[in-house]
N, C-alpha and C positions, 0 to 999 in steps of 0.2 A: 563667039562665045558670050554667056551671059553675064554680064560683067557686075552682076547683084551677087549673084551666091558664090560663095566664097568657098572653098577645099579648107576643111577641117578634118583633123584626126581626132574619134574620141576614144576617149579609155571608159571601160565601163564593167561591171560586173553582170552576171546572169546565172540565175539558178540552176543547177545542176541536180540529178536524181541519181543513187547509189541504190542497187538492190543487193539479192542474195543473203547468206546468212554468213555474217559477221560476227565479230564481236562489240558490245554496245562502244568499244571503247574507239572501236575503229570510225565508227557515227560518231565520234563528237570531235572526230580530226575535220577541220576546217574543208568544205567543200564548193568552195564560190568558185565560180570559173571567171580569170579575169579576161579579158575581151579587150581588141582595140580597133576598130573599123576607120577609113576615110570614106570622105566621099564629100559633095556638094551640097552642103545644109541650107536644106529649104525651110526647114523652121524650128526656133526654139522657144519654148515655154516654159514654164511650171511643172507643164505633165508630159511635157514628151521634146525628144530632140530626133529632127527627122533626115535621112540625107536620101541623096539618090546617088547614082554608084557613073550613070553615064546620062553626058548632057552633049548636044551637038547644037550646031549655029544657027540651027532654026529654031530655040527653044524647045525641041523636044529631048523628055527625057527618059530613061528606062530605069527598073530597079529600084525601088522604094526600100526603106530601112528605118522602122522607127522604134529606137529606145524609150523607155519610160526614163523622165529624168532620175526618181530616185536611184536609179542605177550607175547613173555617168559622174565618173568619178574627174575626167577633165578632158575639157575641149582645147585644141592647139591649132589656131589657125595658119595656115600652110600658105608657103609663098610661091607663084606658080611664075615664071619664067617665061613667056612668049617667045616660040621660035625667031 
């Protein structure tokens, strides 16, 4: 296993869209969807926190996943146990 990237959980927020006909009052009830993914963070920035979901012992890895930071509300790094 790749012994750089590390299993982190983030929490994070993401827009969510509500249609049909309402009441205005029903539109101003809060609509964030809160989110919370792990995986293997390959990188964080300014603009974006990125993980991928499966990594094996050759370095390769499947499933990409990248948040915009303004979204991630916190990252938790996770402690993994070797068999």
């Amino acid at each position: 296993m790749n012994k750089k990237l590390r299993l982190v959980e983030v929490d994070w927020v993401d827009s969510c869209r509500h249609g049909g006909w309402q009441e205005v009052e029903e539109y101003l009830e809060e609509h964030v969807l809160k989110c919370r993914s792990a995986g293997y963070l390959l990188r964080s920035n300014r603009k974006e926190v990125m993980l991928i979901q499966s990594l094996d012992p050759n370095n390769k890895a499947t499933d990409s996943m990248c948040i915009p930071r303004s979204s991630v509300k916190k990252i938790r790094y996770l402690e993994v146990k070797e068999p």
